[in-house]
C-alpha positions in Angstrom: -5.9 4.8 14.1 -9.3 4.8 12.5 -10.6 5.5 16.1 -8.6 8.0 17.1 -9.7 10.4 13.4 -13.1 9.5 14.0 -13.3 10.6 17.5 -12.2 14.1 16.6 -14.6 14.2 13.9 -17.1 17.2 14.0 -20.9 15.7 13.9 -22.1 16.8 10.4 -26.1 18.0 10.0 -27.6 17.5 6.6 -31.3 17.9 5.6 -33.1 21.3 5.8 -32.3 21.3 9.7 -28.5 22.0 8.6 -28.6 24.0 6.0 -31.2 26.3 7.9 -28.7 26.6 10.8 -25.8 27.1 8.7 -27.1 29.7 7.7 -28.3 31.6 10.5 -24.4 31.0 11.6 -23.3 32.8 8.7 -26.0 36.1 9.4 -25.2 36.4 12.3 -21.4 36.5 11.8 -21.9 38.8 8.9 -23.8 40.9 11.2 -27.0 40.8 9.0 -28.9 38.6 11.3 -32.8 41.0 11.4 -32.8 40.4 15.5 -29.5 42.4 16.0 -29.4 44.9 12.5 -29.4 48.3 12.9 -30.3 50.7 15.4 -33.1 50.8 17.6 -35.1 54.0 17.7 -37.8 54.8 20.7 -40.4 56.6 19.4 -43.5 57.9 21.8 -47.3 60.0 20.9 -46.4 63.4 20.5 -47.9 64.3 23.7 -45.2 62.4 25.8 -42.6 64.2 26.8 -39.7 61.3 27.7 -35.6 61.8 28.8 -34.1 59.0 27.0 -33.0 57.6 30.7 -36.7 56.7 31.7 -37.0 54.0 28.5 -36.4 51.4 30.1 -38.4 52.3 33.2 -41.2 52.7 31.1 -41.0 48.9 29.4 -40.9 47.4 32.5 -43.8 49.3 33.7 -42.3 51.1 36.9 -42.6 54.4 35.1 -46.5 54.8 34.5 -46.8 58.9 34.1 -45.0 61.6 31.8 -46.4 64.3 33.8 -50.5 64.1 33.2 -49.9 61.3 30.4 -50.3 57.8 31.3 -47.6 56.0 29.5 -48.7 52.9 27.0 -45.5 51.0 26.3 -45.8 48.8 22.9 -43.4 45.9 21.7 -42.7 45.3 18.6 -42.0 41.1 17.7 -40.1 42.1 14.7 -37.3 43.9 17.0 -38.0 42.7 20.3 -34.4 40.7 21.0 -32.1 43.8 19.5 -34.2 45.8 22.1 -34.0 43.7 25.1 -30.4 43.4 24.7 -29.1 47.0 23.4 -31.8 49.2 25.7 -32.9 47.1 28.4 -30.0 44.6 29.1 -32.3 41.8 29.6 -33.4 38.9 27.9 -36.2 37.4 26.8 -37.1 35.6 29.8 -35.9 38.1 32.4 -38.2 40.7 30.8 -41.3 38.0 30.7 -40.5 37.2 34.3 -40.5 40.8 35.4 -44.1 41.4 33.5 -45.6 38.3 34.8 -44.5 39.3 38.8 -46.0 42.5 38.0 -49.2 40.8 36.9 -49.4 39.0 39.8 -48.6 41.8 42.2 -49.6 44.8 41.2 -52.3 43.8 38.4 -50.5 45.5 35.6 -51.2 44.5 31.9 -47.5 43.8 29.8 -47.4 45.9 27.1 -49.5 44.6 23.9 -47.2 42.9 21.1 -47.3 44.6 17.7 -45.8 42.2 14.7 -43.7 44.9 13.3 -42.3 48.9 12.6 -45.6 50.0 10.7 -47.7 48.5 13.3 -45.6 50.2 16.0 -45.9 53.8 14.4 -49.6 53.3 14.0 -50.0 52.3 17.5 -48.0 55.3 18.4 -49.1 57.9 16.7 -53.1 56.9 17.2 -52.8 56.5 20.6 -52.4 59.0 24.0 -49.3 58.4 25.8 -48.2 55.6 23.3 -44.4 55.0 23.2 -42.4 51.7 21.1 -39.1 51.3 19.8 -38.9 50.5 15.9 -35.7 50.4 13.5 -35.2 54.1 12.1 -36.7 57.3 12.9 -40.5 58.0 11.3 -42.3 61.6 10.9 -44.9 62.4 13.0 -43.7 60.8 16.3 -41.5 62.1 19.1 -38.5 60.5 18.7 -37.2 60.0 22.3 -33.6 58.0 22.1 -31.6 55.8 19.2 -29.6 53.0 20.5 
């Protein structure tokens, strides 16, 4: 019998490794994981004038113009993967793949990376034709869809 019980035995982690991933098991089934909290907000300059259904036209860079604007898409590292999966219905890779093609093909620069919410609004609201997505609604930005 002692083969049998140790068969059905669940591998156990210890060290930092473990702990580290036991936790990250309980975020995300409390739902606090930072990747997936909250809402996404999609925030442009206040010279863009956006419908909430071109967002994700814009991010993958097929939607270049709001009318004389040229659009300037920015990520944001801190929300990236809540983004990808709630707006754009990609993933990580996917979305990477579909910017490096259009590198290739059409010469087209990905959108520039900012580290977090503060840097996004910044971008925004100092540059023309400047749209990102951050985690609640800021003043002094068009605020152009919540997910």
């Amino acid at each position: 019998m002692q083969f049998a019980s140790n068969a059905f035995r669940a591998p156990h982690r210890t060290g930092r490794a473990g702990r580290a991933l036991a936790l990250a098991t309980l975020l995300a089934i409390a739902g606090l994981a930072p990747a997936f909290a909250g809402d996404v907000v999609v925030i442009c300059n206040l010279d863009v004038k956006l419908a909430p259904a071109d967002v994700k036209d814009v991010f993958i860079g097929e939607k270049v113009f709001a009318g004389a604007v040229r659009l300037v898409p920015a990520d944001n590292t801190a929300l990236q993967a809540s983004f990808l999966d709630k707006v754009m219905k990609l993933d990580a890779g996917k979305y990477t793949g579909i910017w490096t093609k259009k590198s290739f093909r059409d010469g087209a620069n990905p959108p520039p990376v900012k580290a977090n919410d503060a840097e996004v609004i910044a971008f925004v609201k100092s540059t023309v034709g400047a749209c990102g997505y951050v985690a609640s609604e800021p003043a002094g930005v068009a605020v152009i869809a919540k997910f």
